[in-house]
C-alpha positions as CSV (number, residue, x, y, z in Angstrom):
1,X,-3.0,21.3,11.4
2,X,-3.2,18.2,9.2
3,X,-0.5,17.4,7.6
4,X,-0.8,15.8,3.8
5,X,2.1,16.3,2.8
6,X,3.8,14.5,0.8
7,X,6.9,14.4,-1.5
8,X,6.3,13.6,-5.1
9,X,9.6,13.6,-6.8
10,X,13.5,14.2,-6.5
11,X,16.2,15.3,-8.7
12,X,19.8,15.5,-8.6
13,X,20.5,19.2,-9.9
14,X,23.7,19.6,-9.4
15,X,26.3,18.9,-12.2
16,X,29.5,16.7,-11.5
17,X,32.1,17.8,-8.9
18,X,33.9,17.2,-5.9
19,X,31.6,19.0,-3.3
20,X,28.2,21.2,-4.2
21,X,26.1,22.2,-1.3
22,X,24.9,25.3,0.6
23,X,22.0,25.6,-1.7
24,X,18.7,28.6,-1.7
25,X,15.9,28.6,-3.9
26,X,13.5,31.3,-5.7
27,X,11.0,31.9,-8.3
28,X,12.5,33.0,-11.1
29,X,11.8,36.5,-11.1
30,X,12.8,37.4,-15.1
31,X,10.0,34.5,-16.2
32,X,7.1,35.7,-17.7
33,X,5.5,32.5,-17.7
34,X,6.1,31.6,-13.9
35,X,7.7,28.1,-15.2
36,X,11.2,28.1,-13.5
37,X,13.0,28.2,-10.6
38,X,16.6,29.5,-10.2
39,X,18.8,27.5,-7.9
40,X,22.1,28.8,-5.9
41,X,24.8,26.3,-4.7
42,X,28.3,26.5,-3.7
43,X,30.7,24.6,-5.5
44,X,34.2,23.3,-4.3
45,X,36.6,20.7,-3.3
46,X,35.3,20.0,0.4
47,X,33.1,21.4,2.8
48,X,35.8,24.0,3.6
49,X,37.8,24.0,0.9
50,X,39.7,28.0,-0.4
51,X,38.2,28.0,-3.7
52,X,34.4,27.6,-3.4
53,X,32.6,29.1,-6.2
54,X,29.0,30.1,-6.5
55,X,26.9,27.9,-8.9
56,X,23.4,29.4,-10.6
57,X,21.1,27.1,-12.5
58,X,17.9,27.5,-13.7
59,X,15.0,24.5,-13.4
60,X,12.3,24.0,-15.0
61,X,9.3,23.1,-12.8
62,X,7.6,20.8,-14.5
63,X,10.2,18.6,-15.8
64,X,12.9,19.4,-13.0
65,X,15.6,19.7,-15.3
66,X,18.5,22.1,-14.7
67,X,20.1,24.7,-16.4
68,X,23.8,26.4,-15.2
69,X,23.1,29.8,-15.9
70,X,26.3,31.2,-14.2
71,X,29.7,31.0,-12.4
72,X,30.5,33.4,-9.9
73,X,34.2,33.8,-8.5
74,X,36.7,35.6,-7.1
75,X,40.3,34.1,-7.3
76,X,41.7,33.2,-4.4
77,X,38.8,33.7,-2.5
78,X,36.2,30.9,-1.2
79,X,32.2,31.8,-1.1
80,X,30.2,30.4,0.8
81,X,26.6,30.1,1.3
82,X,25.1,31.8,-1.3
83,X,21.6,33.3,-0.7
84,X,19.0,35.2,-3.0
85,X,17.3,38.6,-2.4
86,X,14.8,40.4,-4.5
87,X,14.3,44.3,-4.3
88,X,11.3,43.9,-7.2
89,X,13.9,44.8,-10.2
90,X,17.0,43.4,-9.2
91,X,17.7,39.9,-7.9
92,X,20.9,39.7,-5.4
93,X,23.0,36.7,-4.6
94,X,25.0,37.4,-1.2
95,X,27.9,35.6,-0.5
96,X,30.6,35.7,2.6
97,X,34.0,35.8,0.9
98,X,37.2,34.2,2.8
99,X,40.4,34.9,1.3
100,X,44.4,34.1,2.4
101,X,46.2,36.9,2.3
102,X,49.8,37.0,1.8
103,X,50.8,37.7,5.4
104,X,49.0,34.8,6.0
105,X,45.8,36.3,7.6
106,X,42.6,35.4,6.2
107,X,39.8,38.2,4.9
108,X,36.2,37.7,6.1
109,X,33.9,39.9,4.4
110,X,30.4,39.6,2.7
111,X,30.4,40.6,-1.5
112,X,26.9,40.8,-3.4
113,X,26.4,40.2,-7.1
114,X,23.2,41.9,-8.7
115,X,21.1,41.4,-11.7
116,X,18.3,42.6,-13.5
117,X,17.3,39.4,-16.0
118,X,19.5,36.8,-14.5
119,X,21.7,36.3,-17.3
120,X,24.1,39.0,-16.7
121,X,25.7,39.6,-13.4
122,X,27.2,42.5,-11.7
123,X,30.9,42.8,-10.3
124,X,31.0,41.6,-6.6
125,X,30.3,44.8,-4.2
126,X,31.4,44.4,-0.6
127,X,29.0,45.4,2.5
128,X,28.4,44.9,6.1
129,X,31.6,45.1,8.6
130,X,34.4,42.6,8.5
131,X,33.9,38.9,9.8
132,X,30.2,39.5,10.6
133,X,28.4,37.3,8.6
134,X,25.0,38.2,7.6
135,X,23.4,35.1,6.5
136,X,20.2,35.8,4.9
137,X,18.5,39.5,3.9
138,X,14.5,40.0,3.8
139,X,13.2,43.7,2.2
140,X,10.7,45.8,4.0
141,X,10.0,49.0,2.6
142,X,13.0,50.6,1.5
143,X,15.7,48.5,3.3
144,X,16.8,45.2,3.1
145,X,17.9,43.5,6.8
146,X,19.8,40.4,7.8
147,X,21.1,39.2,11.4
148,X,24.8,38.8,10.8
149,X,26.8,36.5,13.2
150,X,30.7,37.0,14.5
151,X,31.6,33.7,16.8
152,X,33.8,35.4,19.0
153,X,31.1,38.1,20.0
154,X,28.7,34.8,20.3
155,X,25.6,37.3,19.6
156,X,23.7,38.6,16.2
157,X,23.2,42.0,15.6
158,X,20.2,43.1,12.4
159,X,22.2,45.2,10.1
160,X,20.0,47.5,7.5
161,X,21.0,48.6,4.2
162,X,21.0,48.0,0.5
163,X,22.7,45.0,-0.6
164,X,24.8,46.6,-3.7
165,X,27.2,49.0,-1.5
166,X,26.1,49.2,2.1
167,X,24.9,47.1,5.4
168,X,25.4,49.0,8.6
169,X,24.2,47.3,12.0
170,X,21.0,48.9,12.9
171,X,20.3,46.9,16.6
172,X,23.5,45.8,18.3
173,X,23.5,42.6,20.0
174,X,19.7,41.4,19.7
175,X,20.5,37.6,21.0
176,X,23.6,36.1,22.7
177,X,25.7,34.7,25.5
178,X,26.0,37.5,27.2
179,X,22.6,39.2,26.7
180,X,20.1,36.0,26.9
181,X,22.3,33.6,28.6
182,X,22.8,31.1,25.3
183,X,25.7,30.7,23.4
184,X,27.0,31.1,19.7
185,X,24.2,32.0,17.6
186,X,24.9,31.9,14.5
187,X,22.4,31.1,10.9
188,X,19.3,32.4,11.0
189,X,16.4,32.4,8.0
190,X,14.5,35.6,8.7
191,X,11.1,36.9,7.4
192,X,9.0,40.5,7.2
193,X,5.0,39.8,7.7
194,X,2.7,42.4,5.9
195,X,2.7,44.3,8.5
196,X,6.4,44.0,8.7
197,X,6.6,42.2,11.5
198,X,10.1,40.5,11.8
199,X,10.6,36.8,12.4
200,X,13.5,34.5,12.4
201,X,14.5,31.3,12.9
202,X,18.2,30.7,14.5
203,X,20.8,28.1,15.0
204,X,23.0,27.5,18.2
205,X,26.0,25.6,18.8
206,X,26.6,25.6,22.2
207,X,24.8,24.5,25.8
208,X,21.7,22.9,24.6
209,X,21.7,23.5,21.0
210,X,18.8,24.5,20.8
211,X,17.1,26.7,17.4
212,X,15.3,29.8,18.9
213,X,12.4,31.6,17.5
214,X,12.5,35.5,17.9
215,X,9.8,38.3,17.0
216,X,9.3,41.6,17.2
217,X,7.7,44.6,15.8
218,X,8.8,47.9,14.0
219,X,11.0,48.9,14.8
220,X,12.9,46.1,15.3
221,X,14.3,46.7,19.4
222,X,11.9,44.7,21.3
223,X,12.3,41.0,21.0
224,X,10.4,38.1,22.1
225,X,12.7,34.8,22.1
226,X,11.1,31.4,22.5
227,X,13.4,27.9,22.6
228,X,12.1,25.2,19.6
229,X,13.7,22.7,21.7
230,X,15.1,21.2,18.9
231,X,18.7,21.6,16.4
232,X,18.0,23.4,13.0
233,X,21.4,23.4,10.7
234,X,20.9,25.9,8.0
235,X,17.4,26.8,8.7
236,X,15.3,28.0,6.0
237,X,11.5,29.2,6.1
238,X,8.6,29.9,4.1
239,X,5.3,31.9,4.8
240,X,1.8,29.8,4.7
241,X,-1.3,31.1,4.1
242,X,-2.7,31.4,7.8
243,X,0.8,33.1,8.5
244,X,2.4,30.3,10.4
245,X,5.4,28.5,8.9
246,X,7.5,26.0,7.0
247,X,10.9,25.6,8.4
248,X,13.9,23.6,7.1
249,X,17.0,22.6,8.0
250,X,19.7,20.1,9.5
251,X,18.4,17.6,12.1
252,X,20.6,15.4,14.6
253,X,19.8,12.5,16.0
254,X,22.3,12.8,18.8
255,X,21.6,9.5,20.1
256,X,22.8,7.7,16.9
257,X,24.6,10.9,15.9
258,X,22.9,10.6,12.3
259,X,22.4,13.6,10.6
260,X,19.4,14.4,7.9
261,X,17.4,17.7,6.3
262,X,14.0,17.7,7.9
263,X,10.7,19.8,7.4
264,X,8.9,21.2,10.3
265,X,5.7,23.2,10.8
266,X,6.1,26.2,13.0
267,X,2.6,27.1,14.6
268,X,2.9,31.0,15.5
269,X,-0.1,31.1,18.4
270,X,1.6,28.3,20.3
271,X,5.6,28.7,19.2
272,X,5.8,25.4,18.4
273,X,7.3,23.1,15.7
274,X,5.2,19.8,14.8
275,X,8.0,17.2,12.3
276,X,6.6,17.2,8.3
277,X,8.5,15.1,6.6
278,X,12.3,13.9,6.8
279,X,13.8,14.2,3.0
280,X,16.3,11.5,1.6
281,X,19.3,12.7,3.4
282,X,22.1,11.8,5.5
283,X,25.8,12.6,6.2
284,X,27.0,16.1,5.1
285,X,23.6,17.5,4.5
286,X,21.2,20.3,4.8
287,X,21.0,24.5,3.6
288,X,17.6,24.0,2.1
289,X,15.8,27.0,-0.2
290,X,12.0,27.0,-0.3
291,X,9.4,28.0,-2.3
292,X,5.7,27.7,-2.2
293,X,3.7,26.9,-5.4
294,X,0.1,27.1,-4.3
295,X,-0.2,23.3,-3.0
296,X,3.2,22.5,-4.1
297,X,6.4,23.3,-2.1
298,X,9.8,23.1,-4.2
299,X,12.8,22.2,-1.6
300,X,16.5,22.6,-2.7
301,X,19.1,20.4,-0.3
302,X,22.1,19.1,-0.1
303,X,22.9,15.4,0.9
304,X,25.8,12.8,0.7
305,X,23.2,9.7,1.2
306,X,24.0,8.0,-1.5
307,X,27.8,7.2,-2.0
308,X,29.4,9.6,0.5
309,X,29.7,12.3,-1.8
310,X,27.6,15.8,-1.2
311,X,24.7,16.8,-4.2
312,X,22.6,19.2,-4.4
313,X,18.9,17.9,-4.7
314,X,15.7,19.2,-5.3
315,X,12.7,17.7,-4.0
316,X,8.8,18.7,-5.2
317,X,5.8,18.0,-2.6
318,X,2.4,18.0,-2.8
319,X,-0.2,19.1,0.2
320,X,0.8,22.7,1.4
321,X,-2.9,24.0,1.5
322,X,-3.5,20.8,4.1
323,X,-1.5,22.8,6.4
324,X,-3.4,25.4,6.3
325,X,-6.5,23.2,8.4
326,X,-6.9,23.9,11.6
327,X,-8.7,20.9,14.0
């Protein structure tokens, strides 16, 4: 692998407020002339603030200028960590809604909101089971999957469904404490091969930290686990052309305890990561989006670098098809 890439230009995309983070990224699927991107964010007070609300914008490529194209809310309810899905028609933002309740209790449950030209936006539908929190959904064939997470259980389970009424867990306890002898996993970015091979990418936060790499055929009950050795916050990942990997997330320096949203090659023969590029980042930062443009890769972050205050960013690099050279 020789890696040539490098970052041509950032933008602040985010519009004025207190806290916007938790960002994914996707082509716009409604533009004929393949010239914009639409960006997801949460919006809020703080990090965990009750009243996050989902942000969508729409960026033009060449210029990197953004559009808000829509608010998305439920009252009295915070959403977090929106993600995008695509069935081929209908574009999906997924959401996991936490709301007080008047006895005091809080609701944990996931909502979607669909769309078919990205303008106009459905009424949230709940899915999946209560406080399992499936953090990002790929499509093969007819179904749409997504590991979901509970803490207490400290293991992820791959639910299967469609995104607009119903998730139902379809393997029980793939990775955990109990099962593989590593605690509280939790995010994961996960991705179908043509041959619809799964592979994911998953956080920890507990023993060593340490992100984990898992893979496994159709369908779906035998899994191969390998340790990256390393800490990936919110990891995201993109497909290259020779079927290895872009990954993206949080890294920790736990020596200085400094925190910043790195880019890592994932080589799938070896199961290893090789460090790309560290993007201007620091403090509260990280829950990238990706999307490959032929040599160009679009990155959407969040970061509080600048005066202690979180943005959401995107960044545009140059060199993808240098990744693609094997020496």
């Amino acid at each position: 692998m020789i890696n040539n890439l490098k970052t041509k230009n950032i933008k602040r995309i985010s519009r004025s407020a207190e806290h916007a983070a938790f960002t994914d990224l996707c082509e716009n699927p409604f533009d004929s002339t393949s010239s914009s991107l639409l960006c997801v964010y949460r919006e809020a007070d703080t990090h965990v603030s009750p009243n996050g609300k989902i942000v969508l914008c729409e960026i033009d490529k060449k210029s990197m200028t953004s559009n808000t194209l829509q608010e998305l809310q439920i009252p009295g309810s915070d959403l977090r960590d929106p993600k995008f899905s695509f069935d081929g028609e209908c574009l999906f933002i997924t959401a996991y809604a936490k709301t007080l309740l008047d006895n005091g209790s809080i609701s944990r449950h996931m909502v979607s909101y669909s769309s078919t030209n990205g303008k106009t936006w459905s009424a949230p539908n709940h899915f999946g089971d209560d406080a399992w929190w499936i953090w990002n959904c790929d499509r093969y064939k007819s179904y749409f999957y997504g590991f979901a997470y509970n803490r207490a259980a400290e293991s992820i389970s791959l639910y299967r469904g469609n995104l607009d009424n119903s998730m139902h867990c379809y393997r029980e306890n793939v990775f955990g404490l109990e099962k593989s002898g590593k605690g509280y996993p939790n995010e994961s970015a996960l991705l179908f091969d043509g041959q619809g091979n799964a592979n994911v990418f998953l956080r920890r936060d507990a023993d060593t930290f340490s992100a984990q790499f898992g893979f496994s055929p159709p369908p779906y009950s035998d899994w191969e686990w390998h340790d990256l050795g390393v800490y990936i916050g919110g990891p995201a990942a993109a497909k290259l052309e020779n079927g290895n990997f872009l990954v993206a997330g949080r890294h920790v320096d736990w020596d200085s305890e400094s925190f910043s949203t790195r880019l890592w090659h994932f080589n799938t023969k070896t199961k290893t990561l090789s460090e790309l590029v560290t993007l201007p980042s620091g403090g509260d930062t990280s829950y990238p989006g990706l999307v490959i443009n032929d040599d160009i890769l679009y990155a959407s972050y969040y970061s509080s670098h600048i005066d202690g205050q979180s943005r959401v960013y995107l960044a545009k690099l140059c060199g993808v098809k240098s990744l693609n050279t094997t020496i």
